[in-house]
GUTISE-479063 format. One record per residue: residue number from 0; residue in three letters; x, y negated, z of N, C-alpha, C in turn. Coordinates in steps of 0.02 Angstrom, whole numbers, plus 50000, padded with zeros to 5 digits. Each point is the difference from the previous one (the first is absolute). Layout:
NODE|NUM|ala|X|Y|Z|X|Y|Z|X|Y|Z .
...
// end
This chain:
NODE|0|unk|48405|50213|48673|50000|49952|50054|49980|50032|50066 .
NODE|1|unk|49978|50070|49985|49962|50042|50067|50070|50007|50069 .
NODE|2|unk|50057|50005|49956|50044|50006|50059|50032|49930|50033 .
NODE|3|unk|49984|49939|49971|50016|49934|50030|49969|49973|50063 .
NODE|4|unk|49930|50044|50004|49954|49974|50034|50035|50008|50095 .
NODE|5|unk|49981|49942|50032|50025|49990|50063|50080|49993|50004 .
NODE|6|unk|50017|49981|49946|50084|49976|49998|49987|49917|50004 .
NODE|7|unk|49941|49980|49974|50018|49911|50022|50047|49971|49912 .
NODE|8|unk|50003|49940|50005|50003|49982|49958|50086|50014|50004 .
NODE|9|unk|50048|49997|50054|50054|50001|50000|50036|50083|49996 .
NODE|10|unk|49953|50031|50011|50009|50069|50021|49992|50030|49921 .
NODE|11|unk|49967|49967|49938|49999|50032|49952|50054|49991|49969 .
NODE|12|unk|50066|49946|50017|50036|49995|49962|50081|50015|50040 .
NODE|13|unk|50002|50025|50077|50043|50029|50030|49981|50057|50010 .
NODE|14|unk|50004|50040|49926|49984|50086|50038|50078|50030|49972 .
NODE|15|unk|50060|49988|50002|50067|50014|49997|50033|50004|49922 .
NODE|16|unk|50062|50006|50010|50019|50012|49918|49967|50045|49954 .
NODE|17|unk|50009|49955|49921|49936|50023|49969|50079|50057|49950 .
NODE|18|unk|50047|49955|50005|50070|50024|49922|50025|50061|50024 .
NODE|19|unk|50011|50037|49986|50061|50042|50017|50060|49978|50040 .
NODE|20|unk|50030|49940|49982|50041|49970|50008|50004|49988|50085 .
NODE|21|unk|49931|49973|50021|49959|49962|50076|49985|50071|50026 .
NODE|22|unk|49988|50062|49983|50000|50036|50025|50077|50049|50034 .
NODE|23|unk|50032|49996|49948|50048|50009|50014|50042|49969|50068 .
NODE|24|unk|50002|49953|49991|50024|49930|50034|49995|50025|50104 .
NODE|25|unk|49903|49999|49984|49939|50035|50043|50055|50049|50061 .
NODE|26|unk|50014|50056|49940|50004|50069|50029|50058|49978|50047 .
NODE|27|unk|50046|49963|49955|50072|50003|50035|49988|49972|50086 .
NODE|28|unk|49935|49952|49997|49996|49956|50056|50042|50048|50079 .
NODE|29|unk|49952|50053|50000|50002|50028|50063|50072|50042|49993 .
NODE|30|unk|50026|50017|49962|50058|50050|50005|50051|49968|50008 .
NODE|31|unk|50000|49920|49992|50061|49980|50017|50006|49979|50058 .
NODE|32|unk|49957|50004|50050|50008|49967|50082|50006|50064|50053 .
NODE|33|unk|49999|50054|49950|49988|50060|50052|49959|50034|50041 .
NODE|34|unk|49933|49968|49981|49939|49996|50081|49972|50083|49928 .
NODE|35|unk|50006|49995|49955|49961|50083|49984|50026|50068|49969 .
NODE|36|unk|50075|49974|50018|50025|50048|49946|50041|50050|50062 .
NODE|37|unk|49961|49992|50071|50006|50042|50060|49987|50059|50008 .
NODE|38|unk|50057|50054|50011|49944|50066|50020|50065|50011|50043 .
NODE|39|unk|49966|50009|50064|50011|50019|50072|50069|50067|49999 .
NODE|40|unk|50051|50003|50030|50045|50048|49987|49964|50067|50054 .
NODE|41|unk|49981|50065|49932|49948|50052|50056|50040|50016|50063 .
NODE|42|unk|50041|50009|49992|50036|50011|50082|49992|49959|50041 .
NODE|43|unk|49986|49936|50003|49977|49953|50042|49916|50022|49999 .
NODE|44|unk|49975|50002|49950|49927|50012|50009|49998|50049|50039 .
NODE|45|unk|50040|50077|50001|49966|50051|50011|50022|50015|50102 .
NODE|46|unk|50058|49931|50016|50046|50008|50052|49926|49950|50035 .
NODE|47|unk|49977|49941|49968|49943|49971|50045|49946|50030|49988 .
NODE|48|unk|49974|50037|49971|49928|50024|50019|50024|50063|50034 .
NODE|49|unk|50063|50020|50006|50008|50070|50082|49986|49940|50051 .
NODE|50|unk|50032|49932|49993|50001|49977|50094|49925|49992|49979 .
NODE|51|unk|49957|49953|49960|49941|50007|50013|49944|50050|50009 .
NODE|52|unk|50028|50087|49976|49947|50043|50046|50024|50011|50050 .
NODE|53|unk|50064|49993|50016|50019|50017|50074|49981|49957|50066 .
NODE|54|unk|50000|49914|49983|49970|49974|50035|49929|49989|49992 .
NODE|55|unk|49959|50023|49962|49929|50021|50006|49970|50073|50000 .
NODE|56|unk|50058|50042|50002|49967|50064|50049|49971|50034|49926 .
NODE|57|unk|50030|49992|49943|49939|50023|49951|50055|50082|49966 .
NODE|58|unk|49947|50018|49981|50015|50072|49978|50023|49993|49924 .
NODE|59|unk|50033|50058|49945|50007|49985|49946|49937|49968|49946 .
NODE|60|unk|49952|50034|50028|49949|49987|49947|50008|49927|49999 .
NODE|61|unk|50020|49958|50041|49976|49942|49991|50065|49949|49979 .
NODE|62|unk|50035|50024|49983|50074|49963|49972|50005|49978|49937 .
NODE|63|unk|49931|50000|49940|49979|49963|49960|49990|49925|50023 .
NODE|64|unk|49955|50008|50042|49993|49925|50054|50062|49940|50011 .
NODE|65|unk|50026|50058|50060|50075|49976|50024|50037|50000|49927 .
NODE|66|unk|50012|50013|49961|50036|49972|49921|49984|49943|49990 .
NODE|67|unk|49908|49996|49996|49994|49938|49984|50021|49935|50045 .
NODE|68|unk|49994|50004|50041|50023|49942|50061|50061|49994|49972 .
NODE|69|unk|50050|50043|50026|50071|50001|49970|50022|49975|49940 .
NODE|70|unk|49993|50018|49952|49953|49960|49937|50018|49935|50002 .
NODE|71|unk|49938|49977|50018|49959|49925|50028|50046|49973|50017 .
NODE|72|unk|50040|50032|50034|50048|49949|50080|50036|49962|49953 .
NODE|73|unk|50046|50065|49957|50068|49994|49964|50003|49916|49964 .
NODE|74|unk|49930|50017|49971|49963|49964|49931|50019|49918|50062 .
NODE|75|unk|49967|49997|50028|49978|49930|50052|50081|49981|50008 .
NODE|76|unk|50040|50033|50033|50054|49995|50011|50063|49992|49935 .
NODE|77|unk|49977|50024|49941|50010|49963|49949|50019|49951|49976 .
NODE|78|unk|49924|49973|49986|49991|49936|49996|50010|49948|50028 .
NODE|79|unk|50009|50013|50097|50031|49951|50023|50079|49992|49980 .
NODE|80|unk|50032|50061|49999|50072|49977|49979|50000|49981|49924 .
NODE|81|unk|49958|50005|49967|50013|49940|49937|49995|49948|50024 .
NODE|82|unk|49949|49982|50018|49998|49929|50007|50040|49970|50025 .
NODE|83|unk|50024|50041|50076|50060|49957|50039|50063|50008|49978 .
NODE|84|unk|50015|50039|49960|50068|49990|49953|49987|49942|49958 .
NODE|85|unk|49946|49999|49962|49989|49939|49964|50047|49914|50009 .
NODE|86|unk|49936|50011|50078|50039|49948|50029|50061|49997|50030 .
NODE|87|unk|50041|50040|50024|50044|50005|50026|50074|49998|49965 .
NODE|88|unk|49994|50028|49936|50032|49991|49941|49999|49928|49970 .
NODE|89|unk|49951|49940|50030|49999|49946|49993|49966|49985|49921 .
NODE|90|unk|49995|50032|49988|49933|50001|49905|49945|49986|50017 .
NODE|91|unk|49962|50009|50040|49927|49996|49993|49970|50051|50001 .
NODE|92|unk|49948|50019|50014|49965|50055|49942|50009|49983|49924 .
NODE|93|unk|49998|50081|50006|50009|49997|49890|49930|50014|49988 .
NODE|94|unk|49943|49978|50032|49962|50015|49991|49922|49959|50043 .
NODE|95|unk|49961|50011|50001|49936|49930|50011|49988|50035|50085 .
NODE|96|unk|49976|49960|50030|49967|50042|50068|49970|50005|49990 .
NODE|97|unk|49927|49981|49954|49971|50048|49989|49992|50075|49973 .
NODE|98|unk|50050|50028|49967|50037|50058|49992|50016|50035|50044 .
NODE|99|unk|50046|49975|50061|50015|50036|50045|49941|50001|50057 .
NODE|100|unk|49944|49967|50002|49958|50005|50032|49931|50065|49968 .
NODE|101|unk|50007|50008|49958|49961|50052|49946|50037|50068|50024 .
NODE|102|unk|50065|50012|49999|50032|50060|49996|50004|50010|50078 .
NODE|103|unk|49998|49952|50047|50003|50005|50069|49946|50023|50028 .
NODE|104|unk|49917|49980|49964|49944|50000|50025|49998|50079|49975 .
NODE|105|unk|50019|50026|49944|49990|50067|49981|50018|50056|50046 .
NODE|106|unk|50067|49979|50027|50042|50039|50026|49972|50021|50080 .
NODE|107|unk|49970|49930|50022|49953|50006|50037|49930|50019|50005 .
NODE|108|unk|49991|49998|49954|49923|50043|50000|50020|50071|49983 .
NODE|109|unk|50056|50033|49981|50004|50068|50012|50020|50026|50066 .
NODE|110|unk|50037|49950|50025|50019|50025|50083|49947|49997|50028 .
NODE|111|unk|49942|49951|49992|49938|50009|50059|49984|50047|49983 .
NODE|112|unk|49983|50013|49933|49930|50057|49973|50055|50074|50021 .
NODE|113|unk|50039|50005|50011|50029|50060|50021|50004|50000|50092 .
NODE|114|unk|50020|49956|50015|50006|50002|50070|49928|50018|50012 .
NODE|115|unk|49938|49951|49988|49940|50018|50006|49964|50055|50013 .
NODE|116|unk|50038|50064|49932|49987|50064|49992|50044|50029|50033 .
NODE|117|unk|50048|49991|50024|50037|50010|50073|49982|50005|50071 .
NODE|118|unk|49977|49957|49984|49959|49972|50085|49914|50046|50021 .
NODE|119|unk|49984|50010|49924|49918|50031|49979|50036|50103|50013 .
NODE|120|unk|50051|49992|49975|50007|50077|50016|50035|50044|50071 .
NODE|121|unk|50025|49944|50030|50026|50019|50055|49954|49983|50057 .
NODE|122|unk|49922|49963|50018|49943|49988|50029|49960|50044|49969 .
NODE|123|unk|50008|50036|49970|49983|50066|49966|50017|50060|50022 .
NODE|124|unk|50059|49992|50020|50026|50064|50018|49996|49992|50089 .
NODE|125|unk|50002|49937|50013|49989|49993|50080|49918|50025|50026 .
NODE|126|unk|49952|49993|49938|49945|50007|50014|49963|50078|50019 .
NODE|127|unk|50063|50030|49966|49964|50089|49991|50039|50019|50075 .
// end
């Protein structure tokens, strides 16, 4: 019972599929709407993190960074064209907003936390 504790009385009995079957079911959720089965085409990655050291002045060492932004962007930009195909295709989402708000918020918290370390290394380099 040690791991129930602070689930609440409702929380002990929505902790997800218990069958194989519900798990299964589970996995398929996200692969069929498209929001994770994304990986960025590298030539686009490797073509935006050049404009992003070029318009931040940054040297190679730091094009791990600029990847990640680039990265990030692709990811954000993504997900908006699922969704707006969604609708535009006149279906709906195939999928909950809360879903596309999960994979949106992700996508966005890697673009800040990179821009961030973007912004931290180039006030860095302005500083010396």
């Amino acid at each position: 019972m040690s791991g129930d504790r602070g689930l609440g009385r409702h929380g002990r009995r929505s902790t997800g599929p218990k069958t194989a079957a519900g798990k299964a079911i589970c996995a398929r959720n996200a692969r069929r709407h498209g929001l994770t089965r994304f990986e960025p085409d590298p030539e686009q990655v490797r073509e935006l993190s050049l404009a992003v050291m070029a318009h931040f002045g940054l040297d190679e060492g730091r094009r791990t960074l600029a990847t990640c932004l680039a990265d990030a962007e692709l990811r954000i930009q993504h997900v908006q064209r699922v969704i707006s195909r969604s609708f535009l295709e006149g279906r709906g989402p195939r999928f909950s907003v809360g879903a596309a708000e999960r994979y949106f918020a992700e996508a966005q918290t890697r673009h800040r936390d990179a821009l961030d370390e973007l912004t931290g290394a180039v006030e860095e380099r302005n500083d010396k």
